[in-house]
C-alpha positions as CSV (number, residue, x, y, z in Angstrom):
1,X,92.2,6.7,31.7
2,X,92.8,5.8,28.2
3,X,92.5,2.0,27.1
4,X,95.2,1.1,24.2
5,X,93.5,0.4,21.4
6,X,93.3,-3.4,20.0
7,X,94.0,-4.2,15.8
8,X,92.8,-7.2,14.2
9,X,95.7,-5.3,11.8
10,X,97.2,-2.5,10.7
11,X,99.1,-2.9,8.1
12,X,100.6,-0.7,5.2
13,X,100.6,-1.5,1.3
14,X,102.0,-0.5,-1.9
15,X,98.8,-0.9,-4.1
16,X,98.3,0.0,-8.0
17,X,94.9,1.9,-8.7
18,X,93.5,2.1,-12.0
19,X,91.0,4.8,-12.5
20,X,88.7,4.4,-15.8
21,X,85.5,5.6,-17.3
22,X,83.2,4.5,-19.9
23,X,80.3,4.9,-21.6
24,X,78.2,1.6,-21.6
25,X,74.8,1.9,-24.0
26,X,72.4,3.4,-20.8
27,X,74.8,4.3,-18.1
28,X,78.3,5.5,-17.1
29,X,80.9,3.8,-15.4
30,X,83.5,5.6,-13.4
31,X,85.5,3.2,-11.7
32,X,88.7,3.1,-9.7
33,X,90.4,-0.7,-9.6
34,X,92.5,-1.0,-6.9
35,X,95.4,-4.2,-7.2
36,X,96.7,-5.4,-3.8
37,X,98.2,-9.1,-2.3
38,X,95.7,-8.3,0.5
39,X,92.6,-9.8,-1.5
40,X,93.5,-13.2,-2.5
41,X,94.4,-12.0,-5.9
42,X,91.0,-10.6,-6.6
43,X,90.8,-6.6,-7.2
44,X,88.8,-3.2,-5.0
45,X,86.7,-2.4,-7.3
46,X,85.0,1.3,-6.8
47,X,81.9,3.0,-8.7
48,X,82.8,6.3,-7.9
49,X,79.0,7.3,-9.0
50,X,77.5,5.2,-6.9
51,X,79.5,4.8,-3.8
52,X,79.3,1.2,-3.9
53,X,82.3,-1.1,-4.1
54,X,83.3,-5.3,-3.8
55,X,86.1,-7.0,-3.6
56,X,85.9,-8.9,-7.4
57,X,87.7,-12.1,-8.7
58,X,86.5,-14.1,-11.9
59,X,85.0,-16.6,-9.7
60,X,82.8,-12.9,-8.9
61,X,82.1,-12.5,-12.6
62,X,80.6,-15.7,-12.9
63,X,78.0,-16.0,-9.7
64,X,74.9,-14.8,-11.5
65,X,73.4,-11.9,-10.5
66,X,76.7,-10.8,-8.4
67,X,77.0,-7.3,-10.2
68,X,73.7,-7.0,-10.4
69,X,73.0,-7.1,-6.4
70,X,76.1,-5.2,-5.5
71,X,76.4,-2.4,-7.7
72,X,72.1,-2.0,-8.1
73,X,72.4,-2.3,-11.7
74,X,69.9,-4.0,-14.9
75,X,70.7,-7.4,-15.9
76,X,72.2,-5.0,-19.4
77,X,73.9,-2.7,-17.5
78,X,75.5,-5.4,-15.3
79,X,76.7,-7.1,-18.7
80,X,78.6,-4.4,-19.9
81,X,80.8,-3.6,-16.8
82,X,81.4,-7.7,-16.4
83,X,82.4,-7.9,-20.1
84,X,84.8,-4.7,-18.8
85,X,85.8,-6.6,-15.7
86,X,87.0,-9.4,-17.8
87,X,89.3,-7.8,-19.4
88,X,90.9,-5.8,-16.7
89,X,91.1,-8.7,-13.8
């Protein structure tokens, strides 16, 4: 007997990915920067290296420590994809 299936949602968007890579001064960036109305205004943003991803706003940008924690990345590092992030969100 099968039980029909419950959805908190399921719905579909037209979204607008940017896909970019740098070179910061220690470490590479590939990232994919998904824009949808389903965030609150704030952006998917991917690292395709490390498999890790967040759902970033400027009010992100500015918690200290935020990219550090959720991309595992040095305080320098982490300073060179939120100058990046800046310009793009």
């Amino acid at each position: 007997m099968e039980e029909e299936r419950f959805y908190l949602y399921d719905d579909i968007e037209d979204t607008k990915t940017r896909f970019v890579s740098f070179m910061g001064e220690e470490e590479r960036f590939d990232l994919a920067i998904t824009t949808t109305t389903r965030h609150y205004g704030k952006h998917l943003v991917l690292d395709m290296q490390s498999n890790r991803f967040a759902i970033i706003g400027t009010d992100d940008l500015e918690e200290p420590g935020y990219l550090e924690q959720i991309f595992h990345l040095a305080e320098n590092n982490a300073a060179e994809l939120r100058d990046f992030l800046y310009e793009v969100i």
